[in-house]
DSSP file (Angstrom, degrees, kcal/mol; ACC not computed):
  #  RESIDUE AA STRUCTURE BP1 BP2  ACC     N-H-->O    O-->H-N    N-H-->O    O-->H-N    TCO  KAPPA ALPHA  PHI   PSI    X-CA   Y-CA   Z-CA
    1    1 A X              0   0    0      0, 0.0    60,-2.1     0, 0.0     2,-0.4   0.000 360.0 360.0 360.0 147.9   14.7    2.4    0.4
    2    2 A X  E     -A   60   0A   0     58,-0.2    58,-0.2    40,-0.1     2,-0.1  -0.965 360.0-152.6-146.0 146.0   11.8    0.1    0.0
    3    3 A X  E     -A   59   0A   0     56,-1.0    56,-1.0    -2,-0.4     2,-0.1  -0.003  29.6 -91.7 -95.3-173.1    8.2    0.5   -1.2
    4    4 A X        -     0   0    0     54,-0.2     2,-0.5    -2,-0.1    -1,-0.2  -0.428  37.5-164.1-127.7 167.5    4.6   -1.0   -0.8
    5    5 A X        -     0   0    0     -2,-0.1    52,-0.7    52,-0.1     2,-0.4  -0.831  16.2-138.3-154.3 137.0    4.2   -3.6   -3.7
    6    6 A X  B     -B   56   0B   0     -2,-0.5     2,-0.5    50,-0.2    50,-0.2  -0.928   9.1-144.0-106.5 107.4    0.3   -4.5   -4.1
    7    7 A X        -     0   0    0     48,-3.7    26,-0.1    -2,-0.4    48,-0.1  -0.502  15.6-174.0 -45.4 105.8   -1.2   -8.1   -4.7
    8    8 A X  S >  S+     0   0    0     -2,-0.5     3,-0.5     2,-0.2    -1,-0.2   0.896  84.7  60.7 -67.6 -36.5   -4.0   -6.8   -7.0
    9    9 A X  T 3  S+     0   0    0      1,-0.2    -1,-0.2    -3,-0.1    -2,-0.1   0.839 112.5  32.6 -48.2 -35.8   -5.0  -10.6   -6.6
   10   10 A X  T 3  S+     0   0    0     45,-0.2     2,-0.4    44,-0.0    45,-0.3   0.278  97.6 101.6-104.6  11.4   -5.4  -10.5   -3.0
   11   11 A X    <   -     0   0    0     -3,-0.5    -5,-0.0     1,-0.1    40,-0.0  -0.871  43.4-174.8-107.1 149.5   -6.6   -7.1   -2.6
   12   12 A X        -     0   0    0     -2,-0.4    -1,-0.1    20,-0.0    -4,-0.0   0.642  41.0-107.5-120.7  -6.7   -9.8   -6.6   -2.1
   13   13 A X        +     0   0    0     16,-0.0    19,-0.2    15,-0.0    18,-0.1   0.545  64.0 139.1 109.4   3.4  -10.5   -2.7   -2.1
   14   14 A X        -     0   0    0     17,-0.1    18,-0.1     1,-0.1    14,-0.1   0.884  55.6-141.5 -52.9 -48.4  -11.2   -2.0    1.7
   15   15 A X     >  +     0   0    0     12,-0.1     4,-1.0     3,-0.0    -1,-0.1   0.795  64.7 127.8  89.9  26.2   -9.4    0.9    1.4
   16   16 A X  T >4 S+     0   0    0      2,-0.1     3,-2.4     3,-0.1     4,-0.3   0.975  73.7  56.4 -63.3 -86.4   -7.9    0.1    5.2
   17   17 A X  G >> S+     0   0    0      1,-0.3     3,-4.3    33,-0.3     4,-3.4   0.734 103.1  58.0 -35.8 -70.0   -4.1    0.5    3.7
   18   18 A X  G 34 S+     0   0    0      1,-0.3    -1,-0.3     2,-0.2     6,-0.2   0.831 109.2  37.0 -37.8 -47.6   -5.2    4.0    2.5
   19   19 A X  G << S+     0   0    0     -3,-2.4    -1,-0.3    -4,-1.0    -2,-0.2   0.516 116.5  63.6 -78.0  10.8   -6.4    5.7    6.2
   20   20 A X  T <4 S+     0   0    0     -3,-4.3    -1,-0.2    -4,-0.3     2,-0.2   0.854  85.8  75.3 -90.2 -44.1   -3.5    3.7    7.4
   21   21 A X     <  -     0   0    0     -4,-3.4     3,-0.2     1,-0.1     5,-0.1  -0.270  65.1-159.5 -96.4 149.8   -1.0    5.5    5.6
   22   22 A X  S    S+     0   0    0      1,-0.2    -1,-0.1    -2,-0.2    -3,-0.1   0.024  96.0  48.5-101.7  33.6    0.2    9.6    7.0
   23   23 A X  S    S-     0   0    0      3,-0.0    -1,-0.2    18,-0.0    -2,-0.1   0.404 103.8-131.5-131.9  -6.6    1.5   10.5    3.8
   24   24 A X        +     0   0    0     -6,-0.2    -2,-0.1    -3,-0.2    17,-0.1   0.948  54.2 140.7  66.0  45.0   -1.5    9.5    1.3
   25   25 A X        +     0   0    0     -7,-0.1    11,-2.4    15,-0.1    12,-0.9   0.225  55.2  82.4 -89.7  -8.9    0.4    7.5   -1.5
   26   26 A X        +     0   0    0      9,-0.3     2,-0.2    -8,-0.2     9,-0.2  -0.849  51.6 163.9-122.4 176.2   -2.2    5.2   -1.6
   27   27 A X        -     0   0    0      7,-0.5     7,-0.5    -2,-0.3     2,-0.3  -0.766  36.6-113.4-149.6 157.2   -5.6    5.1   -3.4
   28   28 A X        +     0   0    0     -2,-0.2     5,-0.2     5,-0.2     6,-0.1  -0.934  41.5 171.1-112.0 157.6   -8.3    2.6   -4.3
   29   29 A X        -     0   0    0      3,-1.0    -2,-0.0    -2,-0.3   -16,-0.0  -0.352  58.1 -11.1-174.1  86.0   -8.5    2.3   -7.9
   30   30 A X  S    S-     0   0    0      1,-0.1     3,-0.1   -17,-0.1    -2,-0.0   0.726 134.0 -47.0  92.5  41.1  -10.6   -0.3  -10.3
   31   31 A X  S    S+     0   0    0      1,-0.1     2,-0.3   -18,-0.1    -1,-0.1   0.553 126.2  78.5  84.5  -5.0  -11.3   -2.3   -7.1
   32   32 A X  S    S-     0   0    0    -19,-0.2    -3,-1.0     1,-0.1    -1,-0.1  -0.983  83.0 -89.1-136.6 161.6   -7.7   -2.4   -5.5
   33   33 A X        -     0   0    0     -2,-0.3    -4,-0.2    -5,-0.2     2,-0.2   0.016  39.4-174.4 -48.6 166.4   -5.1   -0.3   -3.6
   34   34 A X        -     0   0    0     -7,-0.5     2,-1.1    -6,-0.1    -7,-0.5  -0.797  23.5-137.8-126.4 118.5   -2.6    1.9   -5.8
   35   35 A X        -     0   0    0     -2,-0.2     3,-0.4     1,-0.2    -9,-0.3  -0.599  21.6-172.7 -88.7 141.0    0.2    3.7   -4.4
   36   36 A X        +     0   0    0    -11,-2.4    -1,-0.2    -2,-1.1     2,-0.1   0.877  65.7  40.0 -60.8 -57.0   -0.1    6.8   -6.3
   37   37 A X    >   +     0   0    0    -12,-0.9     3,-1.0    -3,-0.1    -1,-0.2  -0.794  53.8 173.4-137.1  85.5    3.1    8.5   -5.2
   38   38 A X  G >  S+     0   0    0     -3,-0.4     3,-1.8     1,-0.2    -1,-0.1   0.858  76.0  63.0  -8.7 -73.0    6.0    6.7   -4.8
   39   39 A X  G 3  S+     0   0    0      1,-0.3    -1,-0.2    -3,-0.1   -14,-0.0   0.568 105.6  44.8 -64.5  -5.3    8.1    9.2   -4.2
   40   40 A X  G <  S+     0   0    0     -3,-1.0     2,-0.5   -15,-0.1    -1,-0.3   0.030  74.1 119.9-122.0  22.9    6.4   10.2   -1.0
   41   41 A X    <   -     0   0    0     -3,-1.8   -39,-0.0     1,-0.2   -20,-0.0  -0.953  52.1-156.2 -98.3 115.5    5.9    6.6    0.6
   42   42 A X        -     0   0    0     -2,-0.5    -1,-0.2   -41,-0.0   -40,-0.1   0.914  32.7-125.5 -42.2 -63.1    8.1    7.1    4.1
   43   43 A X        +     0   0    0     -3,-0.1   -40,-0.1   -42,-0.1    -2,-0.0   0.249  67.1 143.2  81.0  55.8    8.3    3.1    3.9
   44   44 A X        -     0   0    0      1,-0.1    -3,-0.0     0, 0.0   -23,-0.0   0.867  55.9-136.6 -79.1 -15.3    6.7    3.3    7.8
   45   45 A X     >  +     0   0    0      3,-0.0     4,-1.4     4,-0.0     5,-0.4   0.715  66.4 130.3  27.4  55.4    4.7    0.0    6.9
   46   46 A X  T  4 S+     0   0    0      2,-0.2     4,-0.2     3,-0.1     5,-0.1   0.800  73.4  59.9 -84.2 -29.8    1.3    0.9    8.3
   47   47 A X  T >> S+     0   0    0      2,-0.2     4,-0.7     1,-0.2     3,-0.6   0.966 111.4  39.2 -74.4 -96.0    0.0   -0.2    4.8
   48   48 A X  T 34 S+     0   0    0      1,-0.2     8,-0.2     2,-0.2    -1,-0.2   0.635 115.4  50.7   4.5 -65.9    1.5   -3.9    5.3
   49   49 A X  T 3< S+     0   0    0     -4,-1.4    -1,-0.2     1,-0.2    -2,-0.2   0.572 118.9  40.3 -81.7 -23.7    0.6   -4.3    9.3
   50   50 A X  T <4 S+     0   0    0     -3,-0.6   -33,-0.3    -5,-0.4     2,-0.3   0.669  81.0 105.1-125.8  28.1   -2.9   -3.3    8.7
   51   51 A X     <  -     0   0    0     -4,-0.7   -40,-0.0     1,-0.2     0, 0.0  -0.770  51.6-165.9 -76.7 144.4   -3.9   -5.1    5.2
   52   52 A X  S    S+     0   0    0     -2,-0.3    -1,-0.2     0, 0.0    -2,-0.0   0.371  90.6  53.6-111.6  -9.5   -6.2   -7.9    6.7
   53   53 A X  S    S-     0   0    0     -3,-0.1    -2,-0.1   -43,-0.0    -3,-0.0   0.654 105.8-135.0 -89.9   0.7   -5.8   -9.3    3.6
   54   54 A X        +     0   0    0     -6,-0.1   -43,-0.1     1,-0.1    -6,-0.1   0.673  56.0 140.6  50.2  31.1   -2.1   -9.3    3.4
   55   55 A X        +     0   0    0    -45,-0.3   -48,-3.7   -49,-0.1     2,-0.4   0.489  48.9  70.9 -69.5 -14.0   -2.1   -8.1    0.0
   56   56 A X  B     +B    6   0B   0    -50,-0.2     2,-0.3    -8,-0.2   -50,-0.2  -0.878  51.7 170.2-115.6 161.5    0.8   -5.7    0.4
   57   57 A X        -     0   0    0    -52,-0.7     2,-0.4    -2,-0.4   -52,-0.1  -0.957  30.2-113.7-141.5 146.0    4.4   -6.4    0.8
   58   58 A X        -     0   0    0     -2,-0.3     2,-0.4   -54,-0.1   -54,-0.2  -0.693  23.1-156.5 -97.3 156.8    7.4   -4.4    0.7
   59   59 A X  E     -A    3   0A   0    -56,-1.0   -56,-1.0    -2,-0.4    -2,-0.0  -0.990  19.8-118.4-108.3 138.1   10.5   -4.4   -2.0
   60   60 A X  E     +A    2   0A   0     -2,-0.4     2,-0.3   -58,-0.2   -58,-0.2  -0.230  33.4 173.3 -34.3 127.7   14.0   -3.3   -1.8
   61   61 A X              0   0    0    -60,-2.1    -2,-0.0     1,-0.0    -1,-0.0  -0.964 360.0 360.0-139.6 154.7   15.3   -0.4   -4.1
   62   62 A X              0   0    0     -2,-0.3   -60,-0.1   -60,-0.0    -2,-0.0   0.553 360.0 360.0 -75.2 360.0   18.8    1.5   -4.2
């Protein structure tokens, strides 16, 4: 399964990612994205496809 990874460097706090994503694992928080809840991130990558900054990326996990 793999999960949203956030550049804190390249994010800028638009808080796009967040209405993107339909389960609400992410957040804004001290001026950048957070995902919140892990355990409830589909991995659909709406976060990803709609960063204009291209601050998130996903990672692999077993």
């Amino acid at each position: 399964m793999s999960r949203p990874i956030i550049n804190k460097d390249d994010c800028t706090g638009c808080g796009i990612c967040v209405d993107a994503c339909p389960t609400g694992v992410l957040d804004i928080s001290r001026d950048h994205a957070v995902v919140e809840n892990e355990d409830d991130c589909t991995a659909c990558g709406n976060c990803m496809e709609e960063c204009p900054m291209g601050a998130i990326e996903d990672i692999e996990e077993d």
